[in-house]
C-alpha positions, 0 to 999 in steps of 0.5 A: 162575148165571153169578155163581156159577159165576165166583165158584167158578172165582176162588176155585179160581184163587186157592187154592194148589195141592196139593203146590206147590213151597216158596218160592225161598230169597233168593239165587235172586233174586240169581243171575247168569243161566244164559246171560250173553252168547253169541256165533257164530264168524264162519264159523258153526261154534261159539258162545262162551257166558258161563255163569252159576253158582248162589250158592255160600255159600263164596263169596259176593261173587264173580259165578261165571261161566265162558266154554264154547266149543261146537260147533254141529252136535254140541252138543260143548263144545269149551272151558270157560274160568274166570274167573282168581281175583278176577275175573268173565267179562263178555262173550264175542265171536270174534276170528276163527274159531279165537280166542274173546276175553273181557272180565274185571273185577276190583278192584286197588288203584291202585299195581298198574297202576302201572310198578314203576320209579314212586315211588309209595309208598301203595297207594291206592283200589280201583279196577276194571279191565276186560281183553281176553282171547283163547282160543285153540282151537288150543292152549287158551293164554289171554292178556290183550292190551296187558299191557306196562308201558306199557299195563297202566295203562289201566283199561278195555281192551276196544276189539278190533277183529279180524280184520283183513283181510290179517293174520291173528293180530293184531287192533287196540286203541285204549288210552293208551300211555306209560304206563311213565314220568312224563316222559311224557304218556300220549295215546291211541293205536291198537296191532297186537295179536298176538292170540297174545301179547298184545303190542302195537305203536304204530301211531297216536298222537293228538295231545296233546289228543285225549280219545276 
């Protein structure tokens, strides 16, 4: 009796269900997820969210994502933030309370990270280049930090380290500087970033040598 009663519940288990949903079409399985990154403001009031997007036939080769900024006790989405064209949001975090910073990728062939004044005359592979970029809540502004010709050569900027304690606005990243001429030797240098502008001012170099 026990077996019967078993062997019917096994066949009920197994048999599909009445009016079950049709099967997932295939770019389900590929869609980025609905919540990518996300990261609270240091003071605990908002909560930057990268968020992922369905796939879209239009467009099939691009990872849709945008960064929304939300504030926490009234669920409000404060900012919504895309992606500039060609590139995909990778991470989310907070330079400081009022500034939310982002990372962004893209593929660029290797003659544009390359000073203008440079006699290069092939354009080269593609290559994928990573950016730091900072949202500022107060004015809605996006800029891309270390973007002077000679630093945009880097093909990963994303070393911020921010706040700094006593100077507000400005952040640090490590990158290789000299890149805006062959005489020089690029080497590896820390810079004080206005977070604001993007610019950056040298205020360490390492030695010739150093790798990392």
């Amino acid at each position: 009796m026990r077996i019967g009663i078993l062997a019917t519940a096994l066949v009920c288990a197994c048999a599909p269900a009445a009016g079950s949903a049709p099967p997932l079409p295939a770019e389900a399985y590929g869609r980025l997820p609905a919540i990518g990154s996300a990261a609270i403001s240091p003071d605990g009031k908002r909560l930057a969210v990268l968020v992922g997007y369905e796939f879209r036939a239009s467009d099939p080769d691009r990872e849709l994502t945008a960064l929304s900024v939300i504030e926490i006790d009234t669920g409000k989405v404060e900012h919504t933030l895309a992606p500039p064209t060609r590139n995909t949001l990778r991470d989310v975090g907070w330079a400081d309370d009022r500034r939310a910073y982002y990372f962004i990728s893209g593929t660029v062939r290797a003659r544009d990270l390359m000073p203008v004044s440079m006699p290069i005359m092939t354009s080269g592979p593609r290559v994928e280049v990573v950016r730091t970029g900072v949202l500022s809540l107060d004015t809605g502004k996006m800029t891309l930090m270390l973007m002077d010709e000679g630093t945009r050569g880097n093909s990963a900027l994303t070393r911020l380290q921010s706040p700094i304690e006593g100077e507000p606005g400005f952040g640090r990243m490590v990158a290789w500087g000299g890149l805006a001429a062959m005489s020089s030797t690029p080497r590896l240098t820390v810079f004080r970033i206005n977070l604001d502008t993007g610019h950056g001012t040298a205020v360490e170099t390492a030695k010739g040598d150093t790798r990392g």
